[in-house]
N, C-alpha and C positions, 0 to 999 in steps of 0.2 A: 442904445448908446453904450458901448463899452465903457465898465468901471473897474477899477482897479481896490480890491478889498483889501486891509491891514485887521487881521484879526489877532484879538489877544487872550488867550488864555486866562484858567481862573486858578486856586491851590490847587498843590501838588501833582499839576498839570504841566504836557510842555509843548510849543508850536505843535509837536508831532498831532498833538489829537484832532488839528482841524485838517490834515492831508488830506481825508477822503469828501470832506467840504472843497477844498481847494481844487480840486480834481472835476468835481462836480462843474462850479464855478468857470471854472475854464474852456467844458466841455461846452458850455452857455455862452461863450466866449468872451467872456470874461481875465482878467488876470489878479493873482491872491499871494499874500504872505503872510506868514504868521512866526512872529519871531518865539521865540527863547527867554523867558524873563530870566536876570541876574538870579543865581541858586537852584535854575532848575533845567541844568545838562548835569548828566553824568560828571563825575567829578567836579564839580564846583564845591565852593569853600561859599556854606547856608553860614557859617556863625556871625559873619559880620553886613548879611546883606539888609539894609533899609527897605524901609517904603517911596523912600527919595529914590531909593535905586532903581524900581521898579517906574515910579514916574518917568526917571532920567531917558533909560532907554526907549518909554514908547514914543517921548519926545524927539528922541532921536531918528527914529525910523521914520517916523513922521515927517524931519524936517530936511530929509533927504528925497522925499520926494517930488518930483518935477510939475505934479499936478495935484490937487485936492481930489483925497480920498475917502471913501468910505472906512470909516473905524466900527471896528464892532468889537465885544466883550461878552466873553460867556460866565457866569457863577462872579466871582468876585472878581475878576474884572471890569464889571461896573464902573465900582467907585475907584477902579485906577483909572476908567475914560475921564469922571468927572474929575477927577483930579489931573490928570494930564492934557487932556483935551485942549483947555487957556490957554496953555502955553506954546499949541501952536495950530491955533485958532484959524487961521490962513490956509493947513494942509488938508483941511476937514471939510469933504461936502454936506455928510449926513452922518449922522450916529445912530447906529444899531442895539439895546442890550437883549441878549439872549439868556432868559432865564439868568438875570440879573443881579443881583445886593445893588442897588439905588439908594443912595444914605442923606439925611438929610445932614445940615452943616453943623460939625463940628462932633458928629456919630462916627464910632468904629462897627467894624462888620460884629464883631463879638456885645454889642450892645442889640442886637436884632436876632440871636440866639439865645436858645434858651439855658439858662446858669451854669445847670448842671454841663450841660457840652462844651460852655468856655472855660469851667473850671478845669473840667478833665482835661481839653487839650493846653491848655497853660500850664498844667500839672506836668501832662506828659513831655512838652516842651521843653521846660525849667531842669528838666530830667536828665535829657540830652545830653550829649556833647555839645549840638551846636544849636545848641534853641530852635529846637524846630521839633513840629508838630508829626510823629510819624505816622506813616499812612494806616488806616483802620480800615480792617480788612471788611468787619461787618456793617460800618455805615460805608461804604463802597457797594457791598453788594446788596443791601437793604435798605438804603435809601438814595443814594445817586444812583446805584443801577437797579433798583426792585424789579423783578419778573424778567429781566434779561436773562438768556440762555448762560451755564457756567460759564462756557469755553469763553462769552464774550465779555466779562466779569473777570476773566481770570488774563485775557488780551490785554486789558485795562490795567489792572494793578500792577500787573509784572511793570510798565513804563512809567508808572506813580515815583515819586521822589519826594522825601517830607518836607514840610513844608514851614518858611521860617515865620516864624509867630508874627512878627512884626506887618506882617499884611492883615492881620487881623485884631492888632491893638494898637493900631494910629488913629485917633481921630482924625475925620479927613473933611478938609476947608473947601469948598463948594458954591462961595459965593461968586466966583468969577464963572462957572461952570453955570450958573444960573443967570448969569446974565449975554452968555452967549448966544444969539440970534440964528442957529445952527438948525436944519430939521433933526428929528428924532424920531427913531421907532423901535417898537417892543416884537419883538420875536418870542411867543411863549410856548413851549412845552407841554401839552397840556395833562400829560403824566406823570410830571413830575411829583416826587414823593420825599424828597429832599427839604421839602417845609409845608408848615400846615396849608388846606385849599387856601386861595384865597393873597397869600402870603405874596407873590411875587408882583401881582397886579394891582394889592395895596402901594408896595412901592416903584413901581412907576407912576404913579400920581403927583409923585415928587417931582418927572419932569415936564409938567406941564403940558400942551398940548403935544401930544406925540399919534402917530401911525401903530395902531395894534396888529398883530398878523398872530393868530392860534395856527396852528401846527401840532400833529401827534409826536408821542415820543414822551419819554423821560428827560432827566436833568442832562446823559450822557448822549441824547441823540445826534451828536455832532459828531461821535465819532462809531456808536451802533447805527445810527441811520443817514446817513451826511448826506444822500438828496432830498431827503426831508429838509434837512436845517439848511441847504444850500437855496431849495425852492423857495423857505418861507424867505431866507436873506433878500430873495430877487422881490418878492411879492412888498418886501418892505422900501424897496426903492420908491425915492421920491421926487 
């Protein structure tokens, strides 16, 4: 049965990284979009964008849809589906998180890291002109992309845009998100080197009964391997 994907991006990421997902996807016959969140196209103005803002638009994509769709989330992403998800609770057949942040209520992502990393990028941030986190070049290549080839580490960064803080120090409210009657499933990476073993599949426990799907790859194989993450998307259908 043809589905129609809305996928969302995680920091300092933009739609562009799920194309070769989307390609995938289609060729399955399937149809895909993956928007742009507020502050991260070129030329955007990061110093005044919210975590509201970031809700607002996937609300929006969502609510222009003519049929319920798949949502999916990669990296911090997550906790913008469970936060945005409620509010248009009707456009949603099934929920996807792909190497995810699953937060429990009333947790920011910077609560699920470790001190030292939220201090330095709140440091770095504060630092700014416009509050935002700029891209690091060595946890790019050392821990979202570990053992990927340069050239495909160096494809990645050049498209990185920083990233405005406030995605990572809202606490974010989750009880409607929790009482949603929606399927759900976990897409996991099982290379990922981005948090310690163990780390991503503690939280998804948070959403209760869900569809697991393992899959090779790193944190970044959505956009180094994207018929990997396209196959596990399909194998996660429910």
């Amino acid at each position: 049965m043809k589905k129609h994907f809305v996928l969302i991006h995680g920091a300092w990421h933009g739609g562009w990284c799920w194309d070769g997902v989307i390609n995938e996807l289609e060729k399955a016959g399937h149809t895909a979009e993956a928007p742009t969140l507020p502050g991260h196209s070129p030329g955007d103005d990061r110093s005044k964008v919210t975590f509201d803002d970031y809700v607002d638009k996937i609300v929006s994509v969502l609510n222009r849809q003519s049929a319920p769709v798949v949502l999916a989330g990669h990296s911090s992403a997550g906790f913008l589906l469970q936060a945005a998800a409620p509010k248009a609770a009707d456009k949603i057949s099934q929920l996807v998180f792909l190497n995810a942040f699953i937060l429990p209520n009333g947790k920011r992502q910077f609560d699920l890291v470790p001190p030292e990393a939220s201090q330095g990028m709140t440091a770095a941030a504060n630092a700014s002109a416009d509050k935002s986190v700029p891209v690091i070049e060595d946890f790019v290549r050392n821990m979202l992309m570990a053992g990927e080839p340069v050239d495909k580490q160096n494809a990645l960064i050049s498209r990185l845009v920083p990233q405005p803080l406030a995605l990572f120090t809202t606490p974010v409210n989750t009880r409607d998100f929790e009482n949603m009657n929606v399927p759900k499933a976990v897409v996991f990476c099982r290379n990922d080197a981005s948090l310690p073993p163990g780390a991503y599949s503690a939280m998804s426990k948070g959403l209760g009964p869900h569809k697991f799907i393992e899959i090779d790859g790193g944190h970044e194989a959505l956009f180094t391997n994207p018929s990997v993450v396209a196959g596990g998307l399909l194998k996660a259908l429910m």
